[in-house]
C-alpha positions as CSV (number, residue, x, y, z in Angstrom):
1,X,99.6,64.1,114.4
2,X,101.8,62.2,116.9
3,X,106.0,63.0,117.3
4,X,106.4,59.6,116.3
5,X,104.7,60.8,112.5
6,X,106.8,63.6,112.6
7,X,109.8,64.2,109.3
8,X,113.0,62.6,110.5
9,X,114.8,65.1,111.9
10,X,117.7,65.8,114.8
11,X,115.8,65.9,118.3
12,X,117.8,68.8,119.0
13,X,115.9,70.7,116.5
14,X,112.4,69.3,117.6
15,X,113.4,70.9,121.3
16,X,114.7,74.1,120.0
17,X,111.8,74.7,117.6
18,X,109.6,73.6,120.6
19,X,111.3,76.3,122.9
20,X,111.1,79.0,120.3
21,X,107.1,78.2,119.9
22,X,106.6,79.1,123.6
23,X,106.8,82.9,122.1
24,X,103.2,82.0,121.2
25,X,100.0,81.8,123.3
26,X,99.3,78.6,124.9
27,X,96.2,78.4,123.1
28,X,97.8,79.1,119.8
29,X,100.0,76.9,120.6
30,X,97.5,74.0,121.1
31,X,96.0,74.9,118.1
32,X,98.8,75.4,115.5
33,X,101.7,73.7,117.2
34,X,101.8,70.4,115.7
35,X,101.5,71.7,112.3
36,X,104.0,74.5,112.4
37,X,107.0,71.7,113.9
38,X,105.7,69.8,111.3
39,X,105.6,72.2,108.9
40,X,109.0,73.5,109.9
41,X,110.6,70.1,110.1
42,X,109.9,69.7,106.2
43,X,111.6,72.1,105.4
44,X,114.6,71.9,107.1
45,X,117.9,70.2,106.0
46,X,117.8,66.5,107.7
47,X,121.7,67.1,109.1
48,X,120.4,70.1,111.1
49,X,120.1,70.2,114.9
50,X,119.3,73.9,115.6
51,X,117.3,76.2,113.7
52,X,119.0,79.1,111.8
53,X,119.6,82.9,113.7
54,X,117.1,84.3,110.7
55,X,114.4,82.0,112.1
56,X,114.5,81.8,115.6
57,X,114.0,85.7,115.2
58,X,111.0,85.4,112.7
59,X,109.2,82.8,115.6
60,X,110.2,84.8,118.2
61,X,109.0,88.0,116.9
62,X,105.9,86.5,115.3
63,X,105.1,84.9,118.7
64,X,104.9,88.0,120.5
65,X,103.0,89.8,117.6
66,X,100.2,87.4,118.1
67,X,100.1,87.6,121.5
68,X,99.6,91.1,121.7
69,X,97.1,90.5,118.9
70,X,93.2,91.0,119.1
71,X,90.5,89.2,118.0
72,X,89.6,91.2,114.5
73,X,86.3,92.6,114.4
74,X,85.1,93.7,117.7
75,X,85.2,96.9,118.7
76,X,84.3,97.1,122.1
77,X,87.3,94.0,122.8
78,X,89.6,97.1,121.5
79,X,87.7,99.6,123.6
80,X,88.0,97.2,127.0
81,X,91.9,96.1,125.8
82,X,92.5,100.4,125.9
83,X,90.8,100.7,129.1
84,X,92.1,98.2,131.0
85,X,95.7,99.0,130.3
86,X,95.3,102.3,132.0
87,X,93.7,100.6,134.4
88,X,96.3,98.3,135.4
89,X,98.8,100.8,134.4
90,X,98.3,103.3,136.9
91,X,97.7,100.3,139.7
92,X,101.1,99.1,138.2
93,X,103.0,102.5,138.9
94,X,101.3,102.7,142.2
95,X,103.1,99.5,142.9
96,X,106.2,100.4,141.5
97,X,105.7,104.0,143.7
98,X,105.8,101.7,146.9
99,X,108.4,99.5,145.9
100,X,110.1,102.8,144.9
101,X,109.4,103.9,148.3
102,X,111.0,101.0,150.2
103,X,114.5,101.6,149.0
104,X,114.5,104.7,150.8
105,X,115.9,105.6,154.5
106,X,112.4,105.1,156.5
107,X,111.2,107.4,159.2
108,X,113.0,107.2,162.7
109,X,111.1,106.4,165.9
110,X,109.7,109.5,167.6
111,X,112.4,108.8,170.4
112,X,115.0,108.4,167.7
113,X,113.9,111.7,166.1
114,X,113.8,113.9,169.3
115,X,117.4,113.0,169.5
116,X,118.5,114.1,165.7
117,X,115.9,117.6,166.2
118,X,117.5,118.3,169.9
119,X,121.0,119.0,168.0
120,X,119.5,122.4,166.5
121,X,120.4,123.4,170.3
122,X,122.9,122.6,172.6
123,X,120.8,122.9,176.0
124,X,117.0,122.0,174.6
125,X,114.1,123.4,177.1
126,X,111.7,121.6,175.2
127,X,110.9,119.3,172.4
128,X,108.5,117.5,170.3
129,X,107.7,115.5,167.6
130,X,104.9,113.9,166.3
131,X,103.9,112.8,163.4
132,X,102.2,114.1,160.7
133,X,100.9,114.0,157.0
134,X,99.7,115.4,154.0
135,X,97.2,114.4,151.1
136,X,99.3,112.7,148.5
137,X,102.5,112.7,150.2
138,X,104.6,109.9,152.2
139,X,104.8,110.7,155.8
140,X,106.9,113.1,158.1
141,X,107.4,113.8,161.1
142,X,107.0,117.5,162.9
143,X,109.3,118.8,165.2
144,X,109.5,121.8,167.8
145,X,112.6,122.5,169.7
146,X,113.2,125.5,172.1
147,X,116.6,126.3,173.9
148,X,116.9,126.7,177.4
149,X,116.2,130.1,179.7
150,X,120.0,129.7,180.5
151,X,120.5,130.7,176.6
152,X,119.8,134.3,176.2
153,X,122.2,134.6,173.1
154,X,121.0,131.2,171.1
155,X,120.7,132.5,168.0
156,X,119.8,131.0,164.7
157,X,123.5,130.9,163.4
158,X,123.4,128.3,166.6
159,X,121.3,126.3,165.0
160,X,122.8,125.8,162.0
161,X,126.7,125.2,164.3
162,X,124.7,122.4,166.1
163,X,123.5,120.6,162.9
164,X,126.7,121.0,161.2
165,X,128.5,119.3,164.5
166,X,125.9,116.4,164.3
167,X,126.4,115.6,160.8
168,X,124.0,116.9,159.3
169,X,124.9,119.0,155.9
170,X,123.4,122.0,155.1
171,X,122.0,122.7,151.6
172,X,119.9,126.2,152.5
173,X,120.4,128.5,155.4
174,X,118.9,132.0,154.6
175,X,118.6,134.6,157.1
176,X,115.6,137.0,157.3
177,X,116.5,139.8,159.4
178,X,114.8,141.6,161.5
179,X,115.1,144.6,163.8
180,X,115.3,142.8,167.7
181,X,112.2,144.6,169.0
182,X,110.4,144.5,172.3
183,X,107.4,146.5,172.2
184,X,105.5,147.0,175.2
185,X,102.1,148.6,175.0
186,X,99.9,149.1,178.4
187,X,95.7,148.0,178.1
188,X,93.5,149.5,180.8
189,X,91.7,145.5,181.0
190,X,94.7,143.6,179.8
191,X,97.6,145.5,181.6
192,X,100.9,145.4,179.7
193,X,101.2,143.2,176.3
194,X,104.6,143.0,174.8
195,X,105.4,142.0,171.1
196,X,108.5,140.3,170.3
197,X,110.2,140.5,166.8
198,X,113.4,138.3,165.8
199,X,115.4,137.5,163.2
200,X,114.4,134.0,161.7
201,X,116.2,131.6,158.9
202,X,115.1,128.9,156.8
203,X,117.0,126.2,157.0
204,X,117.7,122.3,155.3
205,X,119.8,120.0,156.2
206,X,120.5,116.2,154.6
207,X,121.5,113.4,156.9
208,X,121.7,109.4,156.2
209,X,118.5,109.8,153.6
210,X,116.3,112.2,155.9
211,X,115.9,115.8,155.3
212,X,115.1,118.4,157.7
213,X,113.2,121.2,156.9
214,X,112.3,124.1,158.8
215,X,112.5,127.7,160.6
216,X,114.8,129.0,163.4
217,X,113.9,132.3,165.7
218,X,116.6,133.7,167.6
219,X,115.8,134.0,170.9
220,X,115.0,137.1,172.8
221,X,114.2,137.9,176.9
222,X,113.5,141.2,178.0
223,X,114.8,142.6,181.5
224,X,112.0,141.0,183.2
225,X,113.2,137.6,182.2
226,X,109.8,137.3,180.3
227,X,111.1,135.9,176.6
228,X,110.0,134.9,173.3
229,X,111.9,131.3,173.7
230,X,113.1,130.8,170.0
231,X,114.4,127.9,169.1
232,X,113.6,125.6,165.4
233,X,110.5,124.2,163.9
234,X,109.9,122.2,160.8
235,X,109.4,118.8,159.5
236,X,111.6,115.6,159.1
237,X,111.0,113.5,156.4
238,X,112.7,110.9,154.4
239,X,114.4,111.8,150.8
240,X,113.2,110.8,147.6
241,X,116.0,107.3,146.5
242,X,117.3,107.3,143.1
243,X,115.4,103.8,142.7
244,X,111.7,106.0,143.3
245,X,111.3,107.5,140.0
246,X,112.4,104.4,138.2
247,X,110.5,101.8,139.8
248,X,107.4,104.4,139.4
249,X,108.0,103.9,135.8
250,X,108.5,100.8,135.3
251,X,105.7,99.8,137.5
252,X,103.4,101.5,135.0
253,X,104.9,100.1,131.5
254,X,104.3,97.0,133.9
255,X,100.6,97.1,134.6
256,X,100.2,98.4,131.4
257,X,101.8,96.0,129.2
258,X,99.7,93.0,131.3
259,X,96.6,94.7,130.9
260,X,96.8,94.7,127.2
261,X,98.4,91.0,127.2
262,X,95.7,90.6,129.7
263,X,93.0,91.2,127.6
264,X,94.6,90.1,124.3
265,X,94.8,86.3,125.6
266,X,91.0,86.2,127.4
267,X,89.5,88.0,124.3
268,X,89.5,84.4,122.7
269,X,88.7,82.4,125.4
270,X,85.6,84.0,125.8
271,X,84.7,83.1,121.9
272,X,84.2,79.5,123.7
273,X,81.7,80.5,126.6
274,X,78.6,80.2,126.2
275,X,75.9,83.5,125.4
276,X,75.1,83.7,129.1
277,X,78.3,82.8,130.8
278,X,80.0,85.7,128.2
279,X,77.4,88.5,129.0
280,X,78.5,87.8,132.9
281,X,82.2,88.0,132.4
282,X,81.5,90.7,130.2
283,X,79.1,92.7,133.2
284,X,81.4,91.8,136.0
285,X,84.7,93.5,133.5
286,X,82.6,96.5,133.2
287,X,82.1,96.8,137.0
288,X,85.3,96.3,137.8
289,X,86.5,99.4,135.3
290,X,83.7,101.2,136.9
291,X,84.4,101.4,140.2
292,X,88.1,101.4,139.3
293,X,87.3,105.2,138.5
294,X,88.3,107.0,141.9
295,X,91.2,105.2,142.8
296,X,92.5,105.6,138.9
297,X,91.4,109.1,139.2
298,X,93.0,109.3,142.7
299,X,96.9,108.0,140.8
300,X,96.8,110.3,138.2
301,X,96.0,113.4,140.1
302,X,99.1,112.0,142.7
303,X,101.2,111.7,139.5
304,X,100.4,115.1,138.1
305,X,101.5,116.5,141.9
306,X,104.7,114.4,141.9
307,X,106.2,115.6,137.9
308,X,104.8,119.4,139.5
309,X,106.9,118.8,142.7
310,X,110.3,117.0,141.3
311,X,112.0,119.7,142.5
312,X,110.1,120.3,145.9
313,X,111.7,120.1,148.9
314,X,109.2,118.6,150.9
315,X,107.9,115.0,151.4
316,X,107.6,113.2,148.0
317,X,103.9,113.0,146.5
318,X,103.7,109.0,146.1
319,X,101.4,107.2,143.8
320,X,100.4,104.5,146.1
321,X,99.3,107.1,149.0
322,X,96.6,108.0,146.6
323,X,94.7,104.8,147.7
324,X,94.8,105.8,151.2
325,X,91.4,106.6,152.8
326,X,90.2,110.3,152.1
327,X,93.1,110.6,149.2
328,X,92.2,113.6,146.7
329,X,88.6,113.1,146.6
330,X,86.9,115.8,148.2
331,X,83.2,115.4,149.6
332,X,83.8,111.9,150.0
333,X,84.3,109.4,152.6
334,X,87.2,108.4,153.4
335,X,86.6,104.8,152.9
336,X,85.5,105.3,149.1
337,X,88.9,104.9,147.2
338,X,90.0,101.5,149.5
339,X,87.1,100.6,149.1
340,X,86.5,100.8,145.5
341,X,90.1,99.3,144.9
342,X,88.9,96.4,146.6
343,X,85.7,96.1,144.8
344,X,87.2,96.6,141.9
345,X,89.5,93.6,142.2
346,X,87.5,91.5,143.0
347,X,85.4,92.1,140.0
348,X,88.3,91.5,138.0
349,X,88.8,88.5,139.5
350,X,85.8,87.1,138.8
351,X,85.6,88.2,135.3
352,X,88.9,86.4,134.7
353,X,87.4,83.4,136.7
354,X,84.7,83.4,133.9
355,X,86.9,83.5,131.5
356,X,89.3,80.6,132.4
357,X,87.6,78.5,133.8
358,X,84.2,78.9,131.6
359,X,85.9,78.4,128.3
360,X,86.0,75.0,126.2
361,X,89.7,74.7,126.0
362,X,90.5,72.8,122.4
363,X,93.1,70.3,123.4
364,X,95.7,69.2,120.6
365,X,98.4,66.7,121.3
366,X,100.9,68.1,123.6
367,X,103.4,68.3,120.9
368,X,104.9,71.8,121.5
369,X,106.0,71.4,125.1
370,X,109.0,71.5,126.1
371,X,110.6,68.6,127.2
């Protein structure tokens, strides 16, 4: 049926009912449009030119049911819908972990960072910094900064006077005393050893979205001038944002929600494939969730760490680190879990190739689109 055989009715509500159909799948659309305007148009009152609140809701909400609908009686297109949300769920919230990610301070150049470590002491002998990471985590950078022979008295209270004065704001400074000690003992081969024991203090500081973790030694010399040149060591890594944990999230209810939409919509496209072309999309789906396994496996266990950690100090545990090579799968080369990423992608995308471009798409009269 044409629009020209259509009820007479207001064009205004032949374009809202039109609008409210896109709620529906395009196929379902194609299928059914034409009929339900038709239907609809029938029924309404001839002065009308927009469709009542009560309906629009009924469309809307019956558009989205059917979308998230699957095809009745087939198991296994229930099993794959399940698996591939997870699937693209955790991928989602790995996205959403480096989204998350990029709204917080980044790490400062090495050159950048000797400068902000070098303020633990007002005359630095020696520094360095280099960077450094852990399995799971975002990056950091280690530091080591001494003070200089002139500074027999640095102590750590020092260190913690030459943050504050750089702006950097404590949140923990705790002292572990300890008896100054020089202990000289003399070895027949080795001649005279001497041990040194000094206080120490943990210490963080919190400056423009970088925290600074670490341990400072007081320093001690003996009358010699030999000396245990203390001084602070840690790591200097960038602060978890207050957008991280939400984009996370919403990352996942992301993924997830398109990989059950996902499948929902191709699950009746492939009704129009033929045996063979159906049994491939089918085999290339299944590789793709197969090798999905370690970098899926690689999230969650990154996920787990990360709601263990929320209160850590230390560099935060991000999802999309997981899929770096050698990420949480021991015995394993490091290649494995880009690797299998990839693969598994491009499975995907050929299953989904199958599917779209394989199927007999039923045309109807373009009826429902929106003008």
């Amino acid at each position: 049926m044409s629009a020209g055989d259509w009820p007479a009715a207001d064009e205004r509500l032949v374009r809202h009912y039109r609008r409210l159909l896109l709620a529906y799948s395009g196929r379902y659309r194609r299928l059914h449009g034409t009929e339900m305007i038709t239907t609809m148009l029938e029924m309404a009152d001839p002065a009308r030119s927009r469709p009542s609140a009560g309906e629009a809701w009924h469309l809307i909400r019956s558009g989205i049911r059917q979308r998230f609908r699957l095809p009745s009686g087939r198991p296994s297109t229930v099993i794959g819908a399940v698996l591939v949300t997870m699937v693209l769920g955790m991928f989602g919230a790995a996205a959403g972990s480096r989204l998350g990610e990029s709204t917080s301070a980044g790490l400062p150049s090495q050159p950048d960072a000797r400068k902000l470590v070098n303020a633990t002491v007002t005359d630095p002998m020696a520094s360095f910094v280099y960077r450094a990471g852990e399995p799971g985590r975002a990056d950091s950078l280690s530091f080591s900064v001494s003070p200089g022979a002139q500074q027999p008295n640095w102590t750590v209270e020092d260190a913690r006077t030459g943050l504050t004065a750089a702006g950097w704001t404590i949140t923990e400074f705790t002292v572990h005393p300890s008896r100054a000690l020089i202990t000289c003992s003399k070895n027949v081969d080795a001649g005279e050893t001497c041990t040194f024991e000094s206080p120490t203090a943990t210490l963080t500081a919190e400056r423009d979205g970088l925290v600074l973790r670490g341990t400072a030694t007081d320093y001690l010399a003996n009358k010699s001038g030999g000396a245990w040149a203390g001084g602070v060591s840690g790591t200097l890594f960038a602060a978890r944002g207050a957008a991280y944990l939400p984009l996370t999230l919403a990352g996942g209810l992301l993924g997830a929600l398109t990989g059950w939409l996902l499948t929902a919509a191709l699950a009746y496209r492939i009704r129009s494939l033929s045996s063979g072309a159906g049994r491939l999309a089918a085999a290339f789906t299944g590789v793709a969730l197969t090798v999905a396994v370690p970098p899926v496996w690689a999230i969650v266990v990154n996920a787990v760490m990360l709601g263990e950690h929320l209160t850590d100090n230390g560099p935060v545990y991000t999802l999309h680190a997981a899929l770096r090579p050698g990420a949480h799968l021991d015995g394993a080369a490091a290649w494995v879990i880009p690797a299998c990423a990839i693969a598994a992608a491009a499975a995907a995308a050929i299953a989904v190739g199958i599917l779209v471009l394989g199927a007999d798409r039923e045309e109807s009269p373009s009826a429902t689109q929106p003008t």
